[in-house]
PDB file of N, CA, C and O in Angstrom:
ATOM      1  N   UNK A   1      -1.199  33.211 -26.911  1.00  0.00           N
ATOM      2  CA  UNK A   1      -2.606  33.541 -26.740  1.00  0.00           C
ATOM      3  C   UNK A   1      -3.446  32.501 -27.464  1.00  0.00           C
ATOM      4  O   UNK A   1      -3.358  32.444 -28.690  1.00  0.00           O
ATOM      5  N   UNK A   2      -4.058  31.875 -26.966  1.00  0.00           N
ATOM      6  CA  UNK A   2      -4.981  30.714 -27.235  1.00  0.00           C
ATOM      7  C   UNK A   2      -6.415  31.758 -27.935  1.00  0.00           C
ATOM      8  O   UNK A   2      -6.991  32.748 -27.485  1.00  0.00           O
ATOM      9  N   UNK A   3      -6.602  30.896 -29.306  1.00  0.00           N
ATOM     10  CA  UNK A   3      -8.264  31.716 -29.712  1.00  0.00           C
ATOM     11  C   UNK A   3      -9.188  30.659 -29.279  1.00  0.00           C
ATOM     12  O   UNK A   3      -8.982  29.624 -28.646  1.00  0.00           O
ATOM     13  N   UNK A   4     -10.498  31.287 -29.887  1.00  0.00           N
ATOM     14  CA  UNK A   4     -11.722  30.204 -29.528  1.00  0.00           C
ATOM     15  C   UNK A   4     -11.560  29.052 -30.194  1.00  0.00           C
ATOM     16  O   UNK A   4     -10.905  29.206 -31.225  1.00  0.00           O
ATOM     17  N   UNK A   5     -12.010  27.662 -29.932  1.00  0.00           N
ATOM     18  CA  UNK A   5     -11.512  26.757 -30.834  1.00  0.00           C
ATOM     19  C   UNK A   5     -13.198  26.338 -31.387  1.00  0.00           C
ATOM     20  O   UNK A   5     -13.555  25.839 -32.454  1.00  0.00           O
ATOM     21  N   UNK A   6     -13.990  26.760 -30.212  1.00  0.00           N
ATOM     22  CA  UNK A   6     -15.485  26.707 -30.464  1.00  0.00           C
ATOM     23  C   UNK A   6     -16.016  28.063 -31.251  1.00  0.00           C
ATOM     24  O   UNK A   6     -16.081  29.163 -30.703  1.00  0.00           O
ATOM     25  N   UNK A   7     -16.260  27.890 -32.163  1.00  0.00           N
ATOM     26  CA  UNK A   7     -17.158  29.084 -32.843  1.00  0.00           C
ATOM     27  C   UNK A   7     -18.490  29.686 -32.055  1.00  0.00           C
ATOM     28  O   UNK A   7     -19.376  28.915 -31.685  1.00  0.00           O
ATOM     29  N   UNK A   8     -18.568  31.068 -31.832  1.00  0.00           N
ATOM     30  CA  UNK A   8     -19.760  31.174 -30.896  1.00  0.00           C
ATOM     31  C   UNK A   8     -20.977  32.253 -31.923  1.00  0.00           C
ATOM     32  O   UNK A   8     -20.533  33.276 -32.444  1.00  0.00           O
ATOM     33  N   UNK A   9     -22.144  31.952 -32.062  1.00  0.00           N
ATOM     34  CA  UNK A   9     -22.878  32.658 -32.894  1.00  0.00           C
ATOM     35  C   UNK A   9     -24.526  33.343 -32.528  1.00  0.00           C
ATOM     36  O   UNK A   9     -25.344  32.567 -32.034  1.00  0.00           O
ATOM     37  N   UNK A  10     -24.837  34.431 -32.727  1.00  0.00           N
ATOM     38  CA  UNK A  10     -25.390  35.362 -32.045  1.00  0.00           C
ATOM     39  C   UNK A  10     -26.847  35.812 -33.493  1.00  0.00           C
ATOM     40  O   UNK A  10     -26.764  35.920 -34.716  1.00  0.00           O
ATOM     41  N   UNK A  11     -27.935  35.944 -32.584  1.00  0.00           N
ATOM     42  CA  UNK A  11     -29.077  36.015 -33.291  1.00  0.00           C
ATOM     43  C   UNK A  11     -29.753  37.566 -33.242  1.00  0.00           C
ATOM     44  O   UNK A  11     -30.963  37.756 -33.125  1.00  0.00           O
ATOM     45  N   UNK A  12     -28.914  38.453 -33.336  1.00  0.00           N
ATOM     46  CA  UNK A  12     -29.371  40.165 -32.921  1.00  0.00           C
ATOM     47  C   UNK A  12     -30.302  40.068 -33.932  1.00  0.00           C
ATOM     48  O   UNK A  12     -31.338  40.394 -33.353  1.00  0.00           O
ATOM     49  N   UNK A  13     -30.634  39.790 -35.246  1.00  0.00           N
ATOM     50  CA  UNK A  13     -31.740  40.653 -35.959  1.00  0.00           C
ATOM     51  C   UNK A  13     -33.170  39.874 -35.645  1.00  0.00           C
ATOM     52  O   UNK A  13     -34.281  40.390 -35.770  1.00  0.00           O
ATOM     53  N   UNK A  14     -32.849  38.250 -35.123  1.00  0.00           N
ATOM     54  CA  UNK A  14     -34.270  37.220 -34.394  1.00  0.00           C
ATOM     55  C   UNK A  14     -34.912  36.753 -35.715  1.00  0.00           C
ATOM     56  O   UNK A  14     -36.133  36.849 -35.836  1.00  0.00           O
ATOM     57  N   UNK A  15     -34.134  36.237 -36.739  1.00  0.00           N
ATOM     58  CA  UNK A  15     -34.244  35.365 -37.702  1.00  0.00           C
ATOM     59  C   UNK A  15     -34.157  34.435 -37.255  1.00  0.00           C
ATOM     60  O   UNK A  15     -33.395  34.175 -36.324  1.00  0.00           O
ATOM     61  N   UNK A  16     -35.323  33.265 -38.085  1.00  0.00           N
ATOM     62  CA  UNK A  16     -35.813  32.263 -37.135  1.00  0.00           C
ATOM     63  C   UNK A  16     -35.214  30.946 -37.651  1.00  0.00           C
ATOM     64  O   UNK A  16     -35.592  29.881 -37.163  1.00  0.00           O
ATOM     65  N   UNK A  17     -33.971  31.006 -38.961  1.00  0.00           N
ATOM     66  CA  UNK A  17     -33.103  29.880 -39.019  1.00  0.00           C
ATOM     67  C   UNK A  17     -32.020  30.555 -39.387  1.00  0.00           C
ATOM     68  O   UNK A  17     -32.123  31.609 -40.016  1.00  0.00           O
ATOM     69  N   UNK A  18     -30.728  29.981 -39.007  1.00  0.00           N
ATOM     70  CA  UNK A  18     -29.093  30.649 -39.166  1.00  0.00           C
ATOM     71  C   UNK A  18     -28.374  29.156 -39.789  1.00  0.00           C
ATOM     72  O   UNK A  18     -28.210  28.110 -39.160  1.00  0.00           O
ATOM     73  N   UNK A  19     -27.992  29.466 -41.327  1.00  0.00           N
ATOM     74  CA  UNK A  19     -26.973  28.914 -41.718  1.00  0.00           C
ATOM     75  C   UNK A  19     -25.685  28.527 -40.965  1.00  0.00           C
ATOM     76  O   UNK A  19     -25.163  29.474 -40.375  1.00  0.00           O
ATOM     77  N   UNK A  20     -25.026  27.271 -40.853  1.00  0.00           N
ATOM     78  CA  UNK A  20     -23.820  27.531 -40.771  1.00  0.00           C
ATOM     79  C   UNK A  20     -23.162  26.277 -40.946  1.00  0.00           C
ATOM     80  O   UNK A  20     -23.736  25.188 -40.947  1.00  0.00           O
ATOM     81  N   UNK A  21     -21.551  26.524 -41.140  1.00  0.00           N
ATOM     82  CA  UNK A  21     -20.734  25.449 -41.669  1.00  0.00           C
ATOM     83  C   UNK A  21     -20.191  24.122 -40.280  1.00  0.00           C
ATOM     84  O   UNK A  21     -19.564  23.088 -40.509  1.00  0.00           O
ATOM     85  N   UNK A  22     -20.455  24.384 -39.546  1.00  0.00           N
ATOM     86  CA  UNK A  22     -20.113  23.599 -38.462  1.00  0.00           C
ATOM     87  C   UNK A  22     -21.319  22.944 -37.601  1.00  0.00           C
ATOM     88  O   UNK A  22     -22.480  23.325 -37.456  1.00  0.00           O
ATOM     89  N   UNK A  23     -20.595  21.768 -37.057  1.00  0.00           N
ATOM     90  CA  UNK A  23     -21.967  21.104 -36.326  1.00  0.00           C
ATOM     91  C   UNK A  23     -22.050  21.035 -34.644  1.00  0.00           C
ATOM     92  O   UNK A  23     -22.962  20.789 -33.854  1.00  0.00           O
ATOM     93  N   UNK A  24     -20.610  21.385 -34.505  1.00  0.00           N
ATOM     94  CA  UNK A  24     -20.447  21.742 -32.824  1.00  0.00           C
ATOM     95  C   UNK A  24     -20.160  23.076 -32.693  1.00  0.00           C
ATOM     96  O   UNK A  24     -18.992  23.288 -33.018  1.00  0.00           O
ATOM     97  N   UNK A  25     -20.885  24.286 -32.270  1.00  0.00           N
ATOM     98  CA  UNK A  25     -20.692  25.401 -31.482  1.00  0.00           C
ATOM     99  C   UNK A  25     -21.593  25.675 -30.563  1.00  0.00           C
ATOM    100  O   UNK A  25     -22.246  24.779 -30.028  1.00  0.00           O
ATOM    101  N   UNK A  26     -21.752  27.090 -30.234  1.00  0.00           N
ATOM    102  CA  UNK A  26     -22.167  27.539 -28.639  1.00  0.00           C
ATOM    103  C   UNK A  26     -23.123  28.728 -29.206  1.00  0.00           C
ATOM    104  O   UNK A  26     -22.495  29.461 -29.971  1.00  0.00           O
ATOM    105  N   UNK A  27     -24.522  29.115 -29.020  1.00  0.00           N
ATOM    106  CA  UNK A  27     -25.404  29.763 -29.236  1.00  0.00           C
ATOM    107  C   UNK A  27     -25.185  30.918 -27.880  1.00  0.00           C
ATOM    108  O   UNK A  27     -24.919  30.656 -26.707  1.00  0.00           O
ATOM    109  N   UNK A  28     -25.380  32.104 -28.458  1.00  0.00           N
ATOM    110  CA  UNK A  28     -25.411  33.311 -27.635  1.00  0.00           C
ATOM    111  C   UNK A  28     -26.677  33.997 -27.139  1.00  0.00           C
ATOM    112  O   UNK A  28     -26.883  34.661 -26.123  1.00  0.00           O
ATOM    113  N   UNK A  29     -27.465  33.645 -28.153  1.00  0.00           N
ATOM    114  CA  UNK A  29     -28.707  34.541 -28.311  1.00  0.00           C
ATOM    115  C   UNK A  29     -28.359  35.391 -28.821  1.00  0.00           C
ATOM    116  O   UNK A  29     -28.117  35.192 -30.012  1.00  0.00           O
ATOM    117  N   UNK A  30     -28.120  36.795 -28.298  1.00  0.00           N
ATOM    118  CA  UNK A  30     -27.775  37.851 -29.216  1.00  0.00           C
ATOM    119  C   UNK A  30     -26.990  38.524 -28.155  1.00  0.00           C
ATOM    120  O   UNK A  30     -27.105  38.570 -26.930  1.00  0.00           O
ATOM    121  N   UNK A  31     -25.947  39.157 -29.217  1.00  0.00           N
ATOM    122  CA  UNK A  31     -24.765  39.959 -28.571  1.00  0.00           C
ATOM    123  C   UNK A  31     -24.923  40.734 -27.136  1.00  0.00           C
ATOM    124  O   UNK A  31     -25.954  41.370 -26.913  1.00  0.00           O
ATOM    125  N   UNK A  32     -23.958  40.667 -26.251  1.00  0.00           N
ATOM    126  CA  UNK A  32     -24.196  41.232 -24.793  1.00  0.00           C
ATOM    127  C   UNK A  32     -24.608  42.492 -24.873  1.00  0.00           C
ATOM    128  O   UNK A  32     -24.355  43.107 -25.909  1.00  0.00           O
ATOM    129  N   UNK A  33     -24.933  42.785 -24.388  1.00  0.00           N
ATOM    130  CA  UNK A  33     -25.720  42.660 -23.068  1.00  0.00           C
ATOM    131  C   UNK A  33     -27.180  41.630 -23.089  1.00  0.00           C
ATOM    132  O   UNK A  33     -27.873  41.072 -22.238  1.00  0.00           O
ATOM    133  N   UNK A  34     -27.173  41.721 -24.183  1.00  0.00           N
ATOM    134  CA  UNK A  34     -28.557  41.039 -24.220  1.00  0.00           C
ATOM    135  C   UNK A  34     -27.980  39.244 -24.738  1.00  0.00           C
ATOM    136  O   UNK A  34     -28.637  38.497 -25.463  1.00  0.00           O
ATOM    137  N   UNK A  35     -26.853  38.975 -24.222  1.00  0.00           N
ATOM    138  CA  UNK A  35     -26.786  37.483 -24.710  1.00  0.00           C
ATOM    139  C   UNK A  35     -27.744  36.458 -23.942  1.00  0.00           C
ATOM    140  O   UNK A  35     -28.616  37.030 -23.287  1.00  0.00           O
ATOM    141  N   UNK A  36     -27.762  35.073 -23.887  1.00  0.00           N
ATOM    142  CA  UNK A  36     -28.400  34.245 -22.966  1.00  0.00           C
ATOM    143  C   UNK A  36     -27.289  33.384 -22.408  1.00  0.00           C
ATOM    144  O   UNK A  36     -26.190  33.619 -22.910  1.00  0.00           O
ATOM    145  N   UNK A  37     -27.325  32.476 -21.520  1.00  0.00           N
ATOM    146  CA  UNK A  37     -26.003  31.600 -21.508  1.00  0.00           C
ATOM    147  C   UNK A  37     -25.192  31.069 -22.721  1.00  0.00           C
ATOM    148  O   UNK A  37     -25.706  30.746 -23.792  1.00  0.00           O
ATOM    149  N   UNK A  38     -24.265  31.031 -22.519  1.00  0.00           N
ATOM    150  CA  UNK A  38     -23.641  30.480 -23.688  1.00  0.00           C
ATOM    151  C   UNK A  38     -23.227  28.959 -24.091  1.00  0.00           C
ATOM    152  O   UNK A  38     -22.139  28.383 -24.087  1.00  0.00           O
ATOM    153  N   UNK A  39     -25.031  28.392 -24.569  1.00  0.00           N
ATOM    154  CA  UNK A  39     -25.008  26.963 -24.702  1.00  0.00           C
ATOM    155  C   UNK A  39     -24.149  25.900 -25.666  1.00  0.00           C
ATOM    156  O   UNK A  39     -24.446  25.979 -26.858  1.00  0.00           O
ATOM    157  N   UNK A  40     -23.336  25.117 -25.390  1.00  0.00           N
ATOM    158  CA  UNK A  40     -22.759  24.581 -26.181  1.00  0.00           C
ATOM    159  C   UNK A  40     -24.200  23.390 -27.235  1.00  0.00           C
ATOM    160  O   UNK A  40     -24.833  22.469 -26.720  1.00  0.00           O
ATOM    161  N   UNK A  41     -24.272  23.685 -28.162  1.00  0.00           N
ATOM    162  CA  UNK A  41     -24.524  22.667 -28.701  1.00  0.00           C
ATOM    163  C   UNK A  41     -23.876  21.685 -30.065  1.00  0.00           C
ATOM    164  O   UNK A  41     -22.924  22.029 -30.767  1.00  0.00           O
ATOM    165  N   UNK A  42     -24.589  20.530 -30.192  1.00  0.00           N
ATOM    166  CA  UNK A  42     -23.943  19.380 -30.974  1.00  0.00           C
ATOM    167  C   UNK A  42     -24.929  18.462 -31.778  1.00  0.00           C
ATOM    168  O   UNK A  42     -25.757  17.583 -31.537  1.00  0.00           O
ATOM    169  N   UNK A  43     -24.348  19.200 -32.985  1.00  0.00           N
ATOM    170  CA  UNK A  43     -25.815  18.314 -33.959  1.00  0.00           C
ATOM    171  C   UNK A  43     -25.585  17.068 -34.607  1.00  0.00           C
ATOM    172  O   UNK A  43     -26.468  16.573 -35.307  1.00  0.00           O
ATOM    173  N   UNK A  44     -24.452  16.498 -34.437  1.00  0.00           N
ATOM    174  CA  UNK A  44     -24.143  15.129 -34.020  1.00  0.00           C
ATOM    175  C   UNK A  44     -24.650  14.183 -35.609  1.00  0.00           C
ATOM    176  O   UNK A  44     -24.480  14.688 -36.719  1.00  0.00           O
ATOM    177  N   UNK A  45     -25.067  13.240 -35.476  1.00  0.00           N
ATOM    178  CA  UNK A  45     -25.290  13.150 -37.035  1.00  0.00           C
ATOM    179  C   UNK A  45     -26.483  13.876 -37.526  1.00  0.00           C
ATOM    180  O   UNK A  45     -26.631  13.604 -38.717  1.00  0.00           O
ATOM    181  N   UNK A  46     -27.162  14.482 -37.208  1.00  0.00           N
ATOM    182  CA  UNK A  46     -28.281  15.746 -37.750  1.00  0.00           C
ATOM    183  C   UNK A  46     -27.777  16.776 -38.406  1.00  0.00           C
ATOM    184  O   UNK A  46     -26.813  17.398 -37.960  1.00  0.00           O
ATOM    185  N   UNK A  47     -28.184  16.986 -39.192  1.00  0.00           N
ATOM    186  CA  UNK A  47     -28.441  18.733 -39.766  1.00  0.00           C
ATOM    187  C   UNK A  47     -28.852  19.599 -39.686  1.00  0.00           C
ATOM    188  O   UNK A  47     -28.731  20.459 -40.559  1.00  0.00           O
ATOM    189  N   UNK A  48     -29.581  19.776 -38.508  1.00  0.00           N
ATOM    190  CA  UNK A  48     -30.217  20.700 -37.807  1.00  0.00           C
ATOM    191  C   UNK A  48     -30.298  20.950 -36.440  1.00  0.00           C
ATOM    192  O   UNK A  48     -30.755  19.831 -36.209  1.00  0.00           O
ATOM    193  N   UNK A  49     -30.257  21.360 -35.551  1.00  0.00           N
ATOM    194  CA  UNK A  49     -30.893  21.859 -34.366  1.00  0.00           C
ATOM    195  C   UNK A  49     -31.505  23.339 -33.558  1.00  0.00           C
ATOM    196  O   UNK A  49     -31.333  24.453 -34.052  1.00  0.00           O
ATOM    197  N   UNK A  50     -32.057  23.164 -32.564  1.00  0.00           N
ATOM    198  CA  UNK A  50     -33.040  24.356 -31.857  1.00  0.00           C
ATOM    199  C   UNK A  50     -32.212  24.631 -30.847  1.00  0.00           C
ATOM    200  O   UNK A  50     -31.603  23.738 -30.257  1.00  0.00           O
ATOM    201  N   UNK A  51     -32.091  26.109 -30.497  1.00  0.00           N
ATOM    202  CA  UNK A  51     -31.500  26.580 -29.318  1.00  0.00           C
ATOM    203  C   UNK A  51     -32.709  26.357 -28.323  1.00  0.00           C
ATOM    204  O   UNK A  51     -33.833  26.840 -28.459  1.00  0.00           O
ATOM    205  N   UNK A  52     -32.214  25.423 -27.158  1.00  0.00           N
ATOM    206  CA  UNK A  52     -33.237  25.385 -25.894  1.00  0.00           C
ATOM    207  C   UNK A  52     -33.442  27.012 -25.072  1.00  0.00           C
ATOM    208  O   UNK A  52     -34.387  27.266 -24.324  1.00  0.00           O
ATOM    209  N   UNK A  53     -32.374  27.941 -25.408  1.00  0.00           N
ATOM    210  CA  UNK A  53     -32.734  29.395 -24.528  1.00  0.00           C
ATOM    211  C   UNK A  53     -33.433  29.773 -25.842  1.00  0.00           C
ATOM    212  O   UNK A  53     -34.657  29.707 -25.729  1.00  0.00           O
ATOM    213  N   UNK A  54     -32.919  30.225 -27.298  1.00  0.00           N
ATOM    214  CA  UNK A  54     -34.280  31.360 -28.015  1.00  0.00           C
ATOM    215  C   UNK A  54     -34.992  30.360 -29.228  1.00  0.00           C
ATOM    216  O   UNK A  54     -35.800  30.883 -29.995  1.00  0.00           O
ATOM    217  N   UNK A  55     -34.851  29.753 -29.285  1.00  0.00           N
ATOM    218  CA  UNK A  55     -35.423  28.658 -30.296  1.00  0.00           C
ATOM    219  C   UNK A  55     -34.766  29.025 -31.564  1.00  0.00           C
ATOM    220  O   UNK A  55     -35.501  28.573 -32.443  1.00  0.00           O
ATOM    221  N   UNK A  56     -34.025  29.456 -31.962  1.00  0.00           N
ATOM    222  CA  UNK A  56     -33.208  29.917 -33.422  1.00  0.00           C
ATOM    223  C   UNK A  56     -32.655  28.225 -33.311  1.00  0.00           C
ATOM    224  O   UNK A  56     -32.073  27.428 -32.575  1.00  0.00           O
ATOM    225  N   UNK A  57     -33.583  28.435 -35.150  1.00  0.00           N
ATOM    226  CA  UNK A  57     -32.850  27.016 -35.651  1.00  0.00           C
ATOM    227  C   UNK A  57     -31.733  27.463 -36.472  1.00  0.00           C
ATOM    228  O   UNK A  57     -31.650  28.485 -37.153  1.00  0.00           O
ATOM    229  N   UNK A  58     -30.634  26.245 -36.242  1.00  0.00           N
ATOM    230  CA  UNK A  58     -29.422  26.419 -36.574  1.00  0.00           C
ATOM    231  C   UNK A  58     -29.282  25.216 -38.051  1.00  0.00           C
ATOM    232  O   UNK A  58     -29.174  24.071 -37.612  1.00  0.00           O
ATOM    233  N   UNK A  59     -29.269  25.251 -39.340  1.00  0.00           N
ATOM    234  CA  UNK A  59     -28.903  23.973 -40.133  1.00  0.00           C
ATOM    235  C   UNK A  59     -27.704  24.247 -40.478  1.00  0.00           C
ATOM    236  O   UNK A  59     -27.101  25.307 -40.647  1.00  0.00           O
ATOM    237  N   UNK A  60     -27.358  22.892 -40.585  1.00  0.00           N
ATOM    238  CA  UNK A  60     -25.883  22.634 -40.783  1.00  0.00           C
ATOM    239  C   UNK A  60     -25.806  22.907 -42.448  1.00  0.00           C
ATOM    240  O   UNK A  60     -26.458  22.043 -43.036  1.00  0.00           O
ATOM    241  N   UNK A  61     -25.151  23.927 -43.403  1.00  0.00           N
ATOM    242  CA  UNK A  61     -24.858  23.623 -44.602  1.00  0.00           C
ATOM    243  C   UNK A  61     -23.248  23.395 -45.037  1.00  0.00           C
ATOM    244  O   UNK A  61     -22.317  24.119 -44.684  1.00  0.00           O
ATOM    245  N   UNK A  62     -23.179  22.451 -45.714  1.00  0.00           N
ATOM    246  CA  UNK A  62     -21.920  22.278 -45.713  1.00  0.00           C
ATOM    247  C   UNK A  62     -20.870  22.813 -46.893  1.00  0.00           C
ATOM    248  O   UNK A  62     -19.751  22.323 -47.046  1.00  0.00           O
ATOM    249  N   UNK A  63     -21.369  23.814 -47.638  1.00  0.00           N
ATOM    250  CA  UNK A  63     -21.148  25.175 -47.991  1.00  0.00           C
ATOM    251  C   UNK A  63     -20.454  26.120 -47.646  1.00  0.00           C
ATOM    252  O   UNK A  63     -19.837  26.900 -48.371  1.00  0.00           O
ATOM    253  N   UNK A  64     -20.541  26.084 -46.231  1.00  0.00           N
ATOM    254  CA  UNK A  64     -19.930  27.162 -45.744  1.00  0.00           C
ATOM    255  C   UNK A  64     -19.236  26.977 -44.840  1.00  0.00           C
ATOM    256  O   UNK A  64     -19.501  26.095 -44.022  1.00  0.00           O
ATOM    257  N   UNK A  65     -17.994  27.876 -44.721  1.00  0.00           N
ATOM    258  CA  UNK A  65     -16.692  27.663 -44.084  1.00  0.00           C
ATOM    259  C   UNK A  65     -17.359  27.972 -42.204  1.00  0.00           C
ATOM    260  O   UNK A  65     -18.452  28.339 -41.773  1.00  0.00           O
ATOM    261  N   UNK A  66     -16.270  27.658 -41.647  1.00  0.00           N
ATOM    262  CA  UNK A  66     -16.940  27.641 -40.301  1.00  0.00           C
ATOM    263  C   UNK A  66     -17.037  29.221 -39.612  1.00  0.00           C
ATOM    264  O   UNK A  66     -17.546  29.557 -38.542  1.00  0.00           O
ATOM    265  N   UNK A  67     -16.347  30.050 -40.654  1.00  0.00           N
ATOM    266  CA  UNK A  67     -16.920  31.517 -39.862  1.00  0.00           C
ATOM    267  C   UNK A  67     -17.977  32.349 -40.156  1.00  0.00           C
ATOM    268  O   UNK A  67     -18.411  33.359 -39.601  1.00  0.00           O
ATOM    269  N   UNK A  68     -18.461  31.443 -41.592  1.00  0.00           N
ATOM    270  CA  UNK A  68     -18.971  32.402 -42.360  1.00  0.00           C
ATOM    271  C   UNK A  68     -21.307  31.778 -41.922  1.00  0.00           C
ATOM    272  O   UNK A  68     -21.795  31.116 -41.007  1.00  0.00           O
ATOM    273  N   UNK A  69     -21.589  32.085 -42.462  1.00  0.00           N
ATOM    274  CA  UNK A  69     -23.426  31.960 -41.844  1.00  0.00           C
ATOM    275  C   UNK A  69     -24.274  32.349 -42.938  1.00  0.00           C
ATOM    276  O   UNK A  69     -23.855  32.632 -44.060  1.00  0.00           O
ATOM    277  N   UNK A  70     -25.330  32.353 -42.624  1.00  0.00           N
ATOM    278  CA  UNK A  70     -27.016  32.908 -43.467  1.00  0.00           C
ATOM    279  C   UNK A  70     -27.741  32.943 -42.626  1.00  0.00           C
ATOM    280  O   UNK A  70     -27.935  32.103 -41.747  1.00  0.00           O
ATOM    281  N   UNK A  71     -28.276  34.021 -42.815  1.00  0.00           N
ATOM    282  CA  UNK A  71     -27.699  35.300 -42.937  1.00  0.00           C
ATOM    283  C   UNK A  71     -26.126  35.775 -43.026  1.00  0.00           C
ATOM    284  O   UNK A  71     -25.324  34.885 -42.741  1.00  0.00           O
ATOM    285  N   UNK A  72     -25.683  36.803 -43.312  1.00  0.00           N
ATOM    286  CA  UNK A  72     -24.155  36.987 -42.778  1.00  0.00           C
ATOM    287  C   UNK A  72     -24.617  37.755 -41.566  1.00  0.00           C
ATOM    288  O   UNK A  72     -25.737  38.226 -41.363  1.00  0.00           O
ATOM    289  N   UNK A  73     -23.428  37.800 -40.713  1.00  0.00           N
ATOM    290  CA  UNK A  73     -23.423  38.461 -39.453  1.00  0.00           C
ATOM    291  C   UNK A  73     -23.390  37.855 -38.265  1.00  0.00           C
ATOM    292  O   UNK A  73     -22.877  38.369 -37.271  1.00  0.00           O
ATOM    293  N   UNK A  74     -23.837  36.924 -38.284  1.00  0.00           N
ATOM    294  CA  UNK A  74     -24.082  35.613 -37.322  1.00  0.00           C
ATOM    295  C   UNK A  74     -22.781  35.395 -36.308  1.00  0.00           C
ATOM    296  O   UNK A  74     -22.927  35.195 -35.102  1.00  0.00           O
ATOM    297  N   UNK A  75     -22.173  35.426 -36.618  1.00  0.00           N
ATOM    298  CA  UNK A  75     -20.498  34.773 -36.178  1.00  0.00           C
ATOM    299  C   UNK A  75     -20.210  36.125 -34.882  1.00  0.00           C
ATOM    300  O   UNK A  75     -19.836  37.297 -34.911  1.00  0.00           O
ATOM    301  N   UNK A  76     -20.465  35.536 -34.251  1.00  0.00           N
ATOM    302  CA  UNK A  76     -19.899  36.472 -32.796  1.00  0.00           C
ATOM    303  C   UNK A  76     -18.068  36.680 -32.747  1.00  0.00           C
ATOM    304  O   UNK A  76     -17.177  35.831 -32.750  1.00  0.00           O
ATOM    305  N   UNK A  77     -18.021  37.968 -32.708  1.00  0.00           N
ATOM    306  CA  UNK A  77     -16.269  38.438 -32.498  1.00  0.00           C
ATOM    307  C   UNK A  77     -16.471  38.343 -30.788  1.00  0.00           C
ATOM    308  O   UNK A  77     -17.113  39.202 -30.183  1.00  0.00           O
ATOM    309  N   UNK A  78     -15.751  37.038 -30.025  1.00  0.00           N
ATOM    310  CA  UNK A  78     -15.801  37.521 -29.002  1.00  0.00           C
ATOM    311  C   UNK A  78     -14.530  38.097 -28.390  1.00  0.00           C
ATOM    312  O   UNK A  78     -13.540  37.779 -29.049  1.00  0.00           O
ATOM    313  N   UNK A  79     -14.187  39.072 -27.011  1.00  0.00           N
ATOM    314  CA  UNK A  79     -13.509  39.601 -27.298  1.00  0.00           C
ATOM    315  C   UNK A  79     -11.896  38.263 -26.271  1.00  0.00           C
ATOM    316  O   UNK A  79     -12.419  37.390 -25.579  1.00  0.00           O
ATOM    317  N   UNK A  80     -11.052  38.250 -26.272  1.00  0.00           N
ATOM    318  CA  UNK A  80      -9.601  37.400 -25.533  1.00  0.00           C
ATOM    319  C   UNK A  80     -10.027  37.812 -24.173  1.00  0.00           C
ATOM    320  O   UNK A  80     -10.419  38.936 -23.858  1.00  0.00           O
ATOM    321  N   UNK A  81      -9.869  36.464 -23.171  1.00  0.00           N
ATOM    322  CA  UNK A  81      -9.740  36.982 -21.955  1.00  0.00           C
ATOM    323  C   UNK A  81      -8.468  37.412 -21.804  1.00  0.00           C
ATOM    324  O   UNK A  81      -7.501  37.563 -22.550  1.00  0.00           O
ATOM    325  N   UNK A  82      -8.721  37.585 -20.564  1.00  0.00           N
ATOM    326  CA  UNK A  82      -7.612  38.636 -20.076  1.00  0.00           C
ATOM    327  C   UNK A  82      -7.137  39.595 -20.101  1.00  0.00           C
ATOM    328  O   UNK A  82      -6.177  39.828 -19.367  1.00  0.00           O
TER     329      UNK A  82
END
């Protein structure tokens, strides 16, 4: 069983910047039903970027391990296909 290798992270409470330890993952918006597409983004040599679907800025701190966020909660459990 293969896991995610992309971290995917979700904005349910609509805090308007989210900590996190990684600089390539995939923005949800907020948990399904109410997610948006699931955009890959890449902050490349930056420390920051904007989701083009909800505008949640994302900074890169390098502090924190790649599951963990700031707020906590952030880190989407998504569930295995199949």
């Amino acid at each position: 069983m293969a896991s995610p290798a992309i971290p995917h992270f979700k904005n349910d409470e609509g805090v308007p910047t989210i900590g996190i330890g990684v600089k390539e993952f995939k923005c949800m918006g907020a948990a399904p039903p109410f997610d948006h597409p699931h955009v890959f983004l890449d902050m490349g040599d930056d420390d920051e970027i904007v989701c083009p679907y909800c505008s949640t800025l994302y900074k890169f701190d390098p502090g924190l391990k790649a599951d963990e966020t700031v707020p906590p909660g952030c880190l989407a459990e998504l569930m295995p296909a199949g």
